[in-house]
C-alpha positions as a LaTeX table, in Angstrom:
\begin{tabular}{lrrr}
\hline
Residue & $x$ (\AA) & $y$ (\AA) & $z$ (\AA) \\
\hline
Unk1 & 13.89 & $-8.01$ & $-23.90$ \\
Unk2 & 11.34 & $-6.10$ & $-22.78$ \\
Unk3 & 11.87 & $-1.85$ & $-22.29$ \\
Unk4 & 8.64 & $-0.94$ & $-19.99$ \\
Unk5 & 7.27 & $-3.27$ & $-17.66$ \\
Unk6 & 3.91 & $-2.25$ & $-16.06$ \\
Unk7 & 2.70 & $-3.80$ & $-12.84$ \\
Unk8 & $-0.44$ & $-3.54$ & $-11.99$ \\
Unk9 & $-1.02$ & $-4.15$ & $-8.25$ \\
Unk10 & $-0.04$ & $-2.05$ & $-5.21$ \\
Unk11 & 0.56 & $-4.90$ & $-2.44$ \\
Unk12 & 3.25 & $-7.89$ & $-1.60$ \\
Unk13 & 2.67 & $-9.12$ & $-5.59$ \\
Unk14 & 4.11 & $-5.65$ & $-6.71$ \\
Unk15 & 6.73 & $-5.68$ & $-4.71$ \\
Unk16 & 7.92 & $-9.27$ & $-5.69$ \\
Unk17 & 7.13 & $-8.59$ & $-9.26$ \\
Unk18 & 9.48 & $-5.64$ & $-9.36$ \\
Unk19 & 12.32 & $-7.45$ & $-7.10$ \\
Unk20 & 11.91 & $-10.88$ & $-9.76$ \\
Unk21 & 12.22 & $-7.87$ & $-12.95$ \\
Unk22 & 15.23 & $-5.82$ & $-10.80$ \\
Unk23 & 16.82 & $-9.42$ & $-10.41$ \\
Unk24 & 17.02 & $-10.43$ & $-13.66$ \\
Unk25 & 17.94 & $-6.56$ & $-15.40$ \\
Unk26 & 21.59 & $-5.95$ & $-15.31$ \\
Unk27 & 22.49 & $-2.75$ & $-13.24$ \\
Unk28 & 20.50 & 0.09 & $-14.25$ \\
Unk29 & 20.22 & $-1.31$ & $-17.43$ \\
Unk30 & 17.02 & $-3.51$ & $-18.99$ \\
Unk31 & 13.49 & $-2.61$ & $-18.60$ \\
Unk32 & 12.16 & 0.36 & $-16.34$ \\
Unk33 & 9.32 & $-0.64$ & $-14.04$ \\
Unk34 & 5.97 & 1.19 & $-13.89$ \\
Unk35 & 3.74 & 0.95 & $-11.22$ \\
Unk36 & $-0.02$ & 1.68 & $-12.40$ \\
Unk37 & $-1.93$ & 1.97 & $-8.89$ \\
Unk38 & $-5.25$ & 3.47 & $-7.79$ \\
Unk39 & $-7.07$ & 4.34 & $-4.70$ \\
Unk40 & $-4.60$ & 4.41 & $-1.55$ \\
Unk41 & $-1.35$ & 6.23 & $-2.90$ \\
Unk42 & 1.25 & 2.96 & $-2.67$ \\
Unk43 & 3.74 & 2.79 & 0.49 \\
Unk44 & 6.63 & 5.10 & $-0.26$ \\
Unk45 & 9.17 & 1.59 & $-0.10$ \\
Unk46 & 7.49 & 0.51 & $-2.72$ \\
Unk47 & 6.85 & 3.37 & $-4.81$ \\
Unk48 & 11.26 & 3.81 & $-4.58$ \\
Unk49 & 11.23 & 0.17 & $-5.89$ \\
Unk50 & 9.76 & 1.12 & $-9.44$ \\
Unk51 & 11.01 & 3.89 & $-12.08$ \\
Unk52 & 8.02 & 5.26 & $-12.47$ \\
Unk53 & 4.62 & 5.80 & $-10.59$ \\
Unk54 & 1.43 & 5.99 & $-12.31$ \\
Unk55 & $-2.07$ & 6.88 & $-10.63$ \\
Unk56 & $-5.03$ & 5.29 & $-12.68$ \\
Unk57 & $-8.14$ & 6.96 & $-13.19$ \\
Unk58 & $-11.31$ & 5.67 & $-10.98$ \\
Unk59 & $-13.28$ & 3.19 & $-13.70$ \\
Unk60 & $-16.67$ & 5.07 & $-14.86$ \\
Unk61 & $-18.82$ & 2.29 & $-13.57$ \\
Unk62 & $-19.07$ & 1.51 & $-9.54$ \\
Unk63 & $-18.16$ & $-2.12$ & $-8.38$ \\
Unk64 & $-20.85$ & $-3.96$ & $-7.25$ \\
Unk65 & $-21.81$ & $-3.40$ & $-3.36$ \\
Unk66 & $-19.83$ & $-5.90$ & $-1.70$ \\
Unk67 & $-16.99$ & $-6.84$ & $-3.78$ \\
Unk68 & $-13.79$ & $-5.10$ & $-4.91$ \\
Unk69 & $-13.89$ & $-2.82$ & $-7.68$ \\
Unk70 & $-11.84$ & $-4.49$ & $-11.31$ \\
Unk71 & $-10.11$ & $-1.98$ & $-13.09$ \\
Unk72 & $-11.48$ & $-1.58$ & $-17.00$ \\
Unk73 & $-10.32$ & $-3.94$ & $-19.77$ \\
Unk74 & $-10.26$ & $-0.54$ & $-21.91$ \\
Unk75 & $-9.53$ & 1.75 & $-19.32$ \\
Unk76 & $-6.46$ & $-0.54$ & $-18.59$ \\
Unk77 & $-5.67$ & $-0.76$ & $-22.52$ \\
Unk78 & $-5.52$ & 3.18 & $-22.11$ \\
Unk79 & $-3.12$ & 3.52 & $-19.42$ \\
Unk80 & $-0.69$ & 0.83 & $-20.47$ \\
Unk81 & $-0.29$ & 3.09 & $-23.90$ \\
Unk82 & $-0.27$ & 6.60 & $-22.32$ \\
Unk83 & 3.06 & 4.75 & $-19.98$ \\
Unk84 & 4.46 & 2.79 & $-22.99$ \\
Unk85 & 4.60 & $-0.36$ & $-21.59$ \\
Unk86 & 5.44 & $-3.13$ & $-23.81$ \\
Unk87 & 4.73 & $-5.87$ & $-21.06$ \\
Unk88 & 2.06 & $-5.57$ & $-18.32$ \\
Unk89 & 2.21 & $-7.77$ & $-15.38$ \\
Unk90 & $-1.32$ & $-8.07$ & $-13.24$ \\
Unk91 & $-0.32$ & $-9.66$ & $-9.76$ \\
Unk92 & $-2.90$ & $-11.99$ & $-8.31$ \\
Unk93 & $-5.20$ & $-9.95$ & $-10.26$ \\
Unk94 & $-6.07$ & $-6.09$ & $-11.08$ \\
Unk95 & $-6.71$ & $-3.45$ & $-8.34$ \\
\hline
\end{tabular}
């Protein structure tokens, strides 16, 4: 079983993701849930739903005028080390 799950994803998708992991984990025991968010600091409900709360750092390179900025494949790799996570979990798709 997994110790460190990271989610990646601050809206409905976190919040099932953590309730599925929470489901399955017997009481306080199992893996720990990490949220890695960035921009808009996560609503505090579902920042109490994880273990931890990670910001991420802003990627170096702008999105593209129009669309929604992707988070860094080695920006991501980075932050999923620095938390520990042994299992990383990207929603509908990264922030």
């Amino acid at each position: 079983m997994f110790e460190r799950v990271a989610i990646v994803e601050t809206g409905g998708a976190a919040a099932r993701g953590v309730r599925s992991i929470g489901a399955i984990r017997p009481a306080d025991t199992g893996p720990r849930t990490v949220l890695l968010h960035r921009g808009d600091t996560p609503r505090a409900s579902l920042r109490r739903a994880f273990d931890e709360v990670v910001a991420v750092p802003s990627p170096e390179r702008p999105a593209a005028e129009g669309t929604p900025g992707t988070l860094d494949a080695d920006l991501l790799a980075t932050c999923l080390a620095r938390v520990a996570a042994d299992a990383v979990w990207v929603g509908w798709g990264a922030p």
